[in-house]
C-alpha positions in Angstrom: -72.8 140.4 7.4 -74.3 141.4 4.5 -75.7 139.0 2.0 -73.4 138.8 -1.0 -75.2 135.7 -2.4 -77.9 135.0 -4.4 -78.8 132.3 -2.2 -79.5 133.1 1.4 -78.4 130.8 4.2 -79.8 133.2 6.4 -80.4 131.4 9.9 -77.9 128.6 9.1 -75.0 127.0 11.2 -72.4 126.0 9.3 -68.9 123.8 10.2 -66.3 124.6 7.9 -63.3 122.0 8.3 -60.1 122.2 6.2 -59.4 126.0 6.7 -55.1 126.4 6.2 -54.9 129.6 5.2 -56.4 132.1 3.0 -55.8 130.4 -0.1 -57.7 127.2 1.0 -60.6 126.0 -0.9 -62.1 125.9 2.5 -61.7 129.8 3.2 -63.6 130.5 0.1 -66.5 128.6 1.2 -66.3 129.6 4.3 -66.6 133.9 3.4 -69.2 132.8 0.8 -71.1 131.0 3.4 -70.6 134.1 5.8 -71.5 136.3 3.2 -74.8 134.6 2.4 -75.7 135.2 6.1 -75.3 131.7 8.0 -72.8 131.4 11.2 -69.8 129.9 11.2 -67.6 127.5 12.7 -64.1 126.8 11.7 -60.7 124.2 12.5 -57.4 124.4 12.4 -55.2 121.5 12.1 -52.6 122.8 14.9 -51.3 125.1 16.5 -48.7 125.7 13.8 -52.5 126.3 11.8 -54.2 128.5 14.3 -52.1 131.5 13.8 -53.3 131.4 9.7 -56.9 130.5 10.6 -57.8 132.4 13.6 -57.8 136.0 12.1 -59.9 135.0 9.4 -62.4 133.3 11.8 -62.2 136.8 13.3 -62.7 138.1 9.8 -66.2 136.7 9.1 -67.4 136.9 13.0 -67.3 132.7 13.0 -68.5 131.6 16.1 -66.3 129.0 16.6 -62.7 128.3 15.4 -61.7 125.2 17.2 -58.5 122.7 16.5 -59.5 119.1 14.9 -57.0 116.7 13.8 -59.3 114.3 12.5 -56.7 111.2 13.4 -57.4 111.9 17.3 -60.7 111.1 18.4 -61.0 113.4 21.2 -60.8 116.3 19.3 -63.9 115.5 17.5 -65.1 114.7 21.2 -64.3 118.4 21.9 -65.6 120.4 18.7 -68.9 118.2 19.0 -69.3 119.2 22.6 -68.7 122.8 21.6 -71.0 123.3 18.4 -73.8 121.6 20.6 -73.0 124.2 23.5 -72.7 127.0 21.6 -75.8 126.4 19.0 -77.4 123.3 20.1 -77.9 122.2 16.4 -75.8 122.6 13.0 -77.4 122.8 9.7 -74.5 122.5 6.7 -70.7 120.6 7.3 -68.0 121.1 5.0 -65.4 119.0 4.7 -62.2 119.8 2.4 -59.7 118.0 3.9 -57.4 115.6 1.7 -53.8 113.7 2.8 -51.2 111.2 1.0 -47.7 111.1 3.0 -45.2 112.8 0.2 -43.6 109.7 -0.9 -46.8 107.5 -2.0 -48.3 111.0 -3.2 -45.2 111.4 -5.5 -44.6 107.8 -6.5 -47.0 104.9 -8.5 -50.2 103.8 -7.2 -48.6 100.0 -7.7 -45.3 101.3 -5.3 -48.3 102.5 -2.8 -47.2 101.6 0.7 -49.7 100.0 3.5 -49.8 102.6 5.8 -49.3 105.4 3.2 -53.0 104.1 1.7 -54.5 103.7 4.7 -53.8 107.0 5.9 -54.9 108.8 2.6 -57.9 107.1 3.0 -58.7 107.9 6.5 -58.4 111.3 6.2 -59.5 112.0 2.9 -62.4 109.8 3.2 -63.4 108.1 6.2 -62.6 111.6 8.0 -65.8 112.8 6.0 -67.9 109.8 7.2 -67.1 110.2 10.7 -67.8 114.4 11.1 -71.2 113.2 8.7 -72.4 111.2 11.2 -71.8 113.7 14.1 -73.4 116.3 11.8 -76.3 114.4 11.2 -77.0 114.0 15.1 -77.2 117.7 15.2 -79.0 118.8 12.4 -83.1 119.0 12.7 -85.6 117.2 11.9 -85.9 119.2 8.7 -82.5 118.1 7.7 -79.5 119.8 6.2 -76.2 119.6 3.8 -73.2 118.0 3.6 -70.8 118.8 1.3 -66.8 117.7 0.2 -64.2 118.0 -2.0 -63.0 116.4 -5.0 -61.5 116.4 -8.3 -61.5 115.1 -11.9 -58.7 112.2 -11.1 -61.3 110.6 -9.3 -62.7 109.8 -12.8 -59.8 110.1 -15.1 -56.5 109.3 -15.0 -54.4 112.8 -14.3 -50.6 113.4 -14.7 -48.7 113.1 -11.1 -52.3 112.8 -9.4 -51.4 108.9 -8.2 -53.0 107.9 -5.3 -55.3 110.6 -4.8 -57.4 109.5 -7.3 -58.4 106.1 -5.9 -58.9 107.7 -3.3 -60.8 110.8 -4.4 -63.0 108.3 -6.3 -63.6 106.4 -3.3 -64.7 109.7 -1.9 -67.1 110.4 -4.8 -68.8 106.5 -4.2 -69.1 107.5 -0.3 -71.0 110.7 -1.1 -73.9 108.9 -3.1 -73.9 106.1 -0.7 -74.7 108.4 2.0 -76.8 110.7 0.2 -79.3 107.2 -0.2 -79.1 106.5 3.1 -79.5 110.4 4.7 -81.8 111.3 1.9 -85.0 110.0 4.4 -83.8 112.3 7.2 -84.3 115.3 4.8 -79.9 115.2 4.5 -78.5 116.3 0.9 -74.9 115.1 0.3 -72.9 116.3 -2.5 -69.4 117.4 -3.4 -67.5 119.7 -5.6 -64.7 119.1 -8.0 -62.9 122.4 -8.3 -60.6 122.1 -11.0 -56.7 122.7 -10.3 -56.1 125.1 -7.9 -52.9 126.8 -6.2 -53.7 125.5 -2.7 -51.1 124.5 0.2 -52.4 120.7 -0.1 -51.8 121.1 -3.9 -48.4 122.1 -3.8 -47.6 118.7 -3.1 -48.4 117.0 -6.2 -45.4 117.0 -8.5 -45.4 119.2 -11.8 -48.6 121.4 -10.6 -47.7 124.5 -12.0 -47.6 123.0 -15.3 -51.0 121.4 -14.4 -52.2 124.7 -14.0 -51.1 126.4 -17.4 -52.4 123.2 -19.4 -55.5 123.2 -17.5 -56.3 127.1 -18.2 -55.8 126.6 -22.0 -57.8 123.7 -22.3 -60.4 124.4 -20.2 -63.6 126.0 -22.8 -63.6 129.4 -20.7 -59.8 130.0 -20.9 -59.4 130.8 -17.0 -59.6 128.5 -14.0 -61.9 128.2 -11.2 -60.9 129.9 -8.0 -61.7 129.4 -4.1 -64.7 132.1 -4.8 -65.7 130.1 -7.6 -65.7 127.0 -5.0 -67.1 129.2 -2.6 -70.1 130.7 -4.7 -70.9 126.9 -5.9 -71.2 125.4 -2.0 -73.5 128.3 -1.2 -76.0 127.2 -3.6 -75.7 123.4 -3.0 -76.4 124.5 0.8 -79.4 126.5 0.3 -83.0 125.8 0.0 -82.3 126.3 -3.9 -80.5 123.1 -3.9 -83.2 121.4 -2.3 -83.8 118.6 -4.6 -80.4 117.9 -5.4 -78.4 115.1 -3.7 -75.4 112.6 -4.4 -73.9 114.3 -6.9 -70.6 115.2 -7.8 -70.8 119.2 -9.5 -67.9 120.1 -11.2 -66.9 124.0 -10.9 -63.7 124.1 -13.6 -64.3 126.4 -15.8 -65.7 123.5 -18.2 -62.3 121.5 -18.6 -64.0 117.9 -17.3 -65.7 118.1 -20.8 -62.8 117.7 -22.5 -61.1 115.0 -20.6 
């Protein structure tokens, strides 16, 4: 395709995971990286999923679209197997993936259940460990980029948010930890805090639509970010522009984190 950013990923193999539809954060990032000239894979959750995700793999030419719940083990088995097959090697992983069961997303943090915690963890969190340390066994010797999604409740306390931000905070402390320890294999880590945004995933948190309007007129440019936005954002913290940067957390929200 033809480069529509400023900064090529020309060459570049690129596993896109969290793809839902084509409003997901993920979809941006995944035409922007497309767009910017590196090959793509993508996942889809199930096969309820693959009938949203497949035409827009089909959309950007991606390589790849494979399924991956990241709870079963053998499905990482498979999309491993098949990235090394088809490339032999894997340069940028983006993970935008993020999951509290209804009930503990909707109640306190202190009414949190067990197994509701656990499970927003793991896949939220330790998801982006696991697929890290599969993509660092295929990247090269001159390293690569790893990049994931967050938000501002992982550093503020946010209306309805509840257990997401523990756990999106969590995910912040996981990024600079691995950042230290893949920075000497040449291996930026970083994520992105998009602010609110009208995603499927979002939809579940209670009150959002009014989360949007009072984020749009606080927020110092008067609009909110969108998946291009996102999109745009990941492309630069995946190219050789972005070289130096690692372990950060890079807000793209239109300004409203200075606020509060």
């Amino acid at each position: 395709m033809t480069s529509a950013s400023p900064f090529s990923l020309s060459g570049k193999r690129a596993l896109i995971v969290g793809v839902a539809n084509d409003q997901s954060i993920a979809w941006g990032v995944a035409r922007a990286m497309a767009g910017a000239g590196a090959r793509i894979a993508m996942t889809y959750l199930n096969a309820k999923a693959e009938p949203h995700v497949r035409p827009l793999a089909r959309s950007i030419d991606a390589g790849l679209c494979e399924p991956l719940d990241v709870e079963e083990p053998e499905q990482l088995d498979q999309l491993t197997a098949a990235i090394e097959d088809r490339w032999d090697g894997l340069d940028i992983f983006v993970h935008s993936i993020a999951y509290a069961p209804r009930d503990d997303l909707q109640g306190r943090v202190a009414d949190t259940s067990d197994i509701g915690f656990q499970r927003a963890m793991d896949i939220s969190v330790h998801s982006f460990i696991r697929l890290t340390r599969r993509a660092e066994a295929m990247m090269p010797a001159s390293g690569g980029a790893c990049l994931t999604m967050s938000y501002y409740g992982a550093e503020k306390v946010v209306d309805n948010y509840n257990v997401m931000g523990p756990v999106k905070a969590a995910l912040e402390a996981t990024v600079r930890e691995l950042a230290a320890e893949l920075g000497p294999r040449a291996i930026r880590v970083n994520a992105l805090s998009p602010g609110p945004i009208a995603t499927r995933a979002a939809s579940g948190i209670a009150a959002f639509s009014t989360l949007l309007e009072t984020a749009q007129k606080r927020a110092p440019l008067r609009r909110l970010a969108d998946i291009d936005d996102v999109g745009q954002a990941a492309t630069f913290l995946a190219s050789d522009a972005a070289r130096a940067i690692t372990g950060v957390t890079l807000h793209v929200d239109a300004g409203q984190h200075v606020l509060g």
